[in-house]
C-alpha positions as CSV (number, residue, x, y, z in Angstrom):
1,X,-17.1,125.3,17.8
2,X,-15.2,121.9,17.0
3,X,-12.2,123.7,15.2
4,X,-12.4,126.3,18.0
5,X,-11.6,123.6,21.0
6,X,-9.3,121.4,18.8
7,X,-7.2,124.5,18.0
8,X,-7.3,125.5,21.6
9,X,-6.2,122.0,22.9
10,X,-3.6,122.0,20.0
11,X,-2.1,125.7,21.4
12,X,-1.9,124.0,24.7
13,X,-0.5,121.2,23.6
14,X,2.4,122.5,22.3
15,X,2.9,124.7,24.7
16,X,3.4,122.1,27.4
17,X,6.0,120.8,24.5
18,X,8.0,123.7,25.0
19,X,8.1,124.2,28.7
20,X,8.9,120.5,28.6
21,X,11.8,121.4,26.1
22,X,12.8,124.6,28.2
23,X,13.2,122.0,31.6
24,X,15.6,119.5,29.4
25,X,17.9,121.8,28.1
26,X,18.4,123.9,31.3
27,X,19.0,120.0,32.9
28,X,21.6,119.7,29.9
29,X,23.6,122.9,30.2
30,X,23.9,122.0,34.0
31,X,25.3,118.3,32.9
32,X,27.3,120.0,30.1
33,X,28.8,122.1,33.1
34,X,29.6,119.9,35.5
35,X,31.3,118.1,32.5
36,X,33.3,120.5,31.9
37,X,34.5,121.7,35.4
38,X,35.2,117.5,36.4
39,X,37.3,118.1,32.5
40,X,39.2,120.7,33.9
41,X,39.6,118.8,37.0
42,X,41.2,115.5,35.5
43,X,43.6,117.8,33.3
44,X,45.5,119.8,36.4
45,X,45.5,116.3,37.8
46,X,47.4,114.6,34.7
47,X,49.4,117.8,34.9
48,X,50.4,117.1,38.6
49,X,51.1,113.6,37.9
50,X,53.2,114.0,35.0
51,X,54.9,116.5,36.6
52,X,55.5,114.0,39.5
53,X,56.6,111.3,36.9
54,X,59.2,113.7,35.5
55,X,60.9,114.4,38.7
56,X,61.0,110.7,39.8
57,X,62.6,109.9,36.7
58,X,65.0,113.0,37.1
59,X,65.5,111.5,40.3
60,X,66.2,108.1,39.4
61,X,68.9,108.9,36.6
62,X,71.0,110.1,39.2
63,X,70.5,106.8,41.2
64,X,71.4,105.5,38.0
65,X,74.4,107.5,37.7
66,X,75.7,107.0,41.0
């Protein structure tokens, strides 16, 4: 009767474990994701600004050459 309950607890036991687990890494992919998309985010934006950098220096070597 002992093994019976301690084998039940232990089944019930790790099944919390897992739900627990299951919670964390849906929690991580959404972190992951937002990660990514705020990635994607800061790249157009160093694309826009280098962009911008190129045609103020464009712009300035024909001040220069003036």
């Amino acid at each position: 009767m002992k093994k019976l309950v301690v084998f039940t607890l232990c089944a019930l036991f790790a099944i919390a474990c897992t739900d627990k687990k299951k919670k964390d890494n849906k929690k991580i992919e959404q972190a992951v994701k937002k990660i990514d998309s705020i990635e994607i985010e800061v790249k157009k934006d160093i694309e826009a600004i280098e962009s911008k950098t190129k045609e103020v220096e464009e712009e300035l070597k024909e001040l220069d050459n003036i």
